[in-house]
C-alpha positions in Angstrom: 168.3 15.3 -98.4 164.7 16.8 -97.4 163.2 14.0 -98.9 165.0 11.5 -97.1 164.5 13.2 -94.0 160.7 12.8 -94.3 160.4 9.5 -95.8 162.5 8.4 -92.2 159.9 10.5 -90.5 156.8 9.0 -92.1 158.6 5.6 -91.7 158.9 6.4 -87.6 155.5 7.8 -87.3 154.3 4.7 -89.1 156.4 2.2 -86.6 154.8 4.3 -84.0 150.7 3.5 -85.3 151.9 0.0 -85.9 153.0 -0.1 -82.1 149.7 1.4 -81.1 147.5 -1.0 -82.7 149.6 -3.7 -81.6 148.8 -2.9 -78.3 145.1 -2.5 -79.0 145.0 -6.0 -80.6 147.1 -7.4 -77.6 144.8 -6.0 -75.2 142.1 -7.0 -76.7 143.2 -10.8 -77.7 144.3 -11.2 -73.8 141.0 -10.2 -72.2 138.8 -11.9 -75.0 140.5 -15.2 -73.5 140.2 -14.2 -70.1 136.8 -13.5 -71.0 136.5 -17.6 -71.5 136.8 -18.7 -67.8 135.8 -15.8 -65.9 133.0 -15.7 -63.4 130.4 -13.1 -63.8 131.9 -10.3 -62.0 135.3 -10.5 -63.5 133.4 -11.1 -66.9 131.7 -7.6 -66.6 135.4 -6.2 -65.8 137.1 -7.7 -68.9 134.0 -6.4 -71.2 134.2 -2.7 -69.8 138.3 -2.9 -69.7 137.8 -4.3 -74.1 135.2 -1.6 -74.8 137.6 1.1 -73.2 140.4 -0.4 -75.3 138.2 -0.1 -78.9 137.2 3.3 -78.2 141.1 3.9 -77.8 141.4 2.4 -81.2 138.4 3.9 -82.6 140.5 7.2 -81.7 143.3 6.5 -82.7 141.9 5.6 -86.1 139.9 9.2 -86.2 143.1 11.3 -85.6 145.2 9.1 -88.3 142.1 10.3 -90.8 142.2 14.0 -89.6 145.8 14.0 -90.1 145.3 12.4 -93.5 142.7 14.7 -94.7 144.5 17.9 -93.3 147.6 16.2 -95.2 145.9 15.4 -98.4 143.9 19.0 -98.6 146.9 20.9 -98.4 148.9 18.7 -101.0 145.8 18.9 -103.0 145.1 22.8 -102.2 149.0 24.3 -103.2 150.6 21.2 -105.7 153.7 19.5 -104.7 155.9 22.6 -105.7 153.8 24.4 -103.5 153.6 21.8 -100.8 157.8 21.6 -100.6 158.0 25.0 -100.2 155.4 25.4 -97.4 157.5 22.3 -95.4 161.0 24.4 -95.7 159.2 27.3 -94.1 158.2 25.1 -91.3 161.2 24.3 -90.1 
């Protein structure tokens, strides 16, 4: 039963990501054809409004890799007898 509960975790946490970079990519798509007809000024707005949006990405992608280091060093530190244990105390 623990199992299951973390397999629906890690499939909601990974719906969640998905959403994220969907909106990254959205964001960024929109402006970059914005970016086709806009005047100067409004061009300098959409290029500073898609840099702010990678950097969010960039970001996002950094915590997903500190969370997957942290996750694979303990794993790798304790086993996976080890590993079940330490989640039941969590909880």
């Amino acid at each position: 039963m623990n199992e299951i509960r973390r397999i629906e975790s890690l499939g909601k946490i990974a719906g969640e990501v998905a959403h994220d970079f969907g909106n990254i990519i959205s964001t960024l798509s929109g402006n970059l054809h914005l970016l086709e007809t806009a005047g100067p000024t409004a061009a300098a707005t959409l290029r500073q409004k898609m840099g702010a949006t990678a950097e969010l990405g960039a970001t996002l992608v950094q915590r997903l890799l500190a969370f997957a280091r942290n996750q694979l060093q303990v794993f790798g530190a304790i086993g996976r007898s080890g590993y079940r244990a330490l989640w039941r105390k969590r909880r």
